[in-house]
Phi, psi and omega in degrees: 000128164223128193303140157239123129321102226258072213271072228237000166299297215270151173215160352295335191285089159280107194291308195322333181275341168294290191340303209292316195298329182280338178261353168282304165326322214237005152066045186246153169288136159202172176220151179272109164238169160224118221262356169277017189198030194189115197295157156305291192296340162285318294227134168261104175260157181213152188329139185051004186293148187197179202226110178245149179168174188246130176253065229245187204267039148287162179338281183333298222253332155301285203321333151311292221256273169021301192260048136235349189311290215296333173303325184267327147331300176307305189309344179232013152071043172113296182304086195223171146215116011259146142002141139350294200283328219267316188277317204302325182280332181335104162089001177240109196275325170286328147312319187283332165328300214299310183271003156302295214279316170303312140259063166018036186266143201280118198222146184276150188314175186186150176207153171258158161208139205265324154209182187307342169294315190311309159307315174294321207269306189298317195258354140273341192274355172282325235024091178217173209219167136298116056248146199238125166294118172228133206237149195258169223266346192214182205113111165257171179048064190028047152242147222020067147259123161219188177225114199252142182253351178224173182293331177255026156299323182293159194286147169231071052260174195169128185288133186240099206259151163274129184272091176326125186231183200047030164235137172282341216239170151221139166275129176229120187227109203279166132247085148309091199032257167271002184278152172224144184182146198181169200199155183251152185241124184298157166288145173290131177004096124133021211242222187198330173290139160233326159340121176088329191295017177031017137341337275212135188279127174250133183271147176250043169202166176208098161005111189288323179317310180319301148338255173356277185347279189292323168297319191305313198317290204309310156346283190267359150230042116095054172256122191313310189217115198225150204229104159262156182228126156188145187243182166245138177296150179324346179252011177068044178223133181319152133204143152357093163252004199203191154140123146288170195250339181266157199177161171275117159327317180264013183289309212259001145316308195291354184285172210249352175180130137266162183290101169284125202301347205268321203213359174100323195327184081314091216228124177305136187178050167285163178070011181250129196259151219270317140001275201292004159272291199294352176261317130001262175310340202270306179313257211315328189285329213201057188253042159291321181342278216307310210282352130226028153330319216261337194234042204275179207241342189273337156225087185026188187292166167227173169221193214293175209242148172255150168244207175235054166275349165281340156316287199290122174245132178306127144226000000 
């Protein structure tokens, strides 16, 4: 059995309804809850039984889901999407700082600070200058993002980021388990921000640093599905400023091929939705799931399973 989480806020990109379509194609038991209103600890789980879904950054739904992750992680006994690791940085840009600085991976300087002394003391000691990015702890789509030209523009408390300058653009590049595939999104008019402006350039190319980077990231601390924003720094090197697990979904259906991180390749792959990669993987990962999904008694018979390897043209 696998539980869906019906994520029926955000629109248009309702992830639940990809999910559902892929699990009907594959012919698995699952049932639709919605964990903002339904405690977890009633949920009757049983062997191989998971859990998929979209958790996203309204309040209601952090404030909710947040003090509970790691418990409900536990009730199904890992076989959750997204992950633990995956979920824990979500919508908290100082936890994602913190773990950029900590596998020393290239991000532009940063600091949090709670007041204005804390700020003058960060921007000498840093050496850094104004005009400055400074961002409150959340936020999608470049809101509470600004670009402060004195000490009180900045949020307090709050982060205070070094400011790349000269990009019209931001590279927004997912990872899907070994896949990497992404697209640029131009600034909104007269701004400095590209997040949210729904813009966006699909490229017949992707930075191989770029590749890399974010792939190395995604790896080495076991993020299922992770979304990076990274722009170049005054010295004209790729870095880090974000990421998330959440996204519009069909921004990254359109990309037209992904990178594989493993082997380099190139692999075609307009119309496949990040939902059937990522489930895709969740199967393989867990494949009791799939097998007793197919054969649970508590929502009927099932049959056999499609994948999407007849999607993918090799180039």
């Amino acid at each position: 059995m696998i539980f869906l989480h019906k994520d029926r806020r955000y629109q248009p990109d309702q992830w639940y309804r990809r999910f559902e379509h892929q699990l009907r194609a594959r012919r698995l038991s699952y049932k639709k809850i919605d964990l903002l209103r339904r405690d977890f600890r009633n949920l009757r789980v049983e062997e191989g039984d998971a859990l998929i879904g979209r958790f996203g950054h309204a309040t209601s739904d952090l404030n909710k889901m947040k003090p509970i992750y790691h418990d409900l992680a536990l009730h199904f006994e890992d076989r959750i999407f997204p992950g633990e690791k995956t979920y824990q940085i979500y919508d908290n840009k100082w936890k994602q700082l913190s773990l950029l600085f900590s596998g020393n991976y290239s991000t532009p300087k940063a600091a949090w600070v709670s007041t204005p002394e804390e700020v003058e003391k960060v921007i000498a000691e840093q050496g850094l200058g104004f005009p400055i990015v400074t961002k409150k702890n959340w936020g999608a789509g470049s809101t509470n993002v600004r670009l402060a030209h004195a000490i009180e523009d900045v949020y307090l408390p709050g982060i205070i980021q070094e400011f790349c300058p000269n990009n019209d653009r931001d590279l927004r590049l997912t990872v899907i388990g070994h896949r990497v595939m992404g697209y640029q999104r131009l600034n909104f008019p007269n701004d400095f921000r590209a997040s949210g402006s729904g813009n966006l350039v699909y490229p017949n190319h992707l930075p191989q640093e770029c590749v890399e980077l974010v792939y190395r990231i995604s790896k080495e601390h076991s993020f299922e599905s992770m979304a990076y924003d990274l722009v170049k720094d005054e010295m004209g090197s790729w870095v880090v400023l974000e990421m998330s697990y959440a996204y519009v979904d069909h921004y990254v259906r359109d990309c037209p091929f992904f990178i594989d991180g493993e082997t380099g390749q190139r692999v075609e792959k307009i119309g496949v939705y990040p939902q059937d990669l990522i489930l895709e993987d969740f199967l393989q990962k867990y494949p009791l799931v799939e097998s007793l999904s197919k054969n649970s008694k508590r929502w009927g018979s099932r049959f056999s399973k499609s994948t999407l390897t007849n999607l993918f043209q090799v180039t």
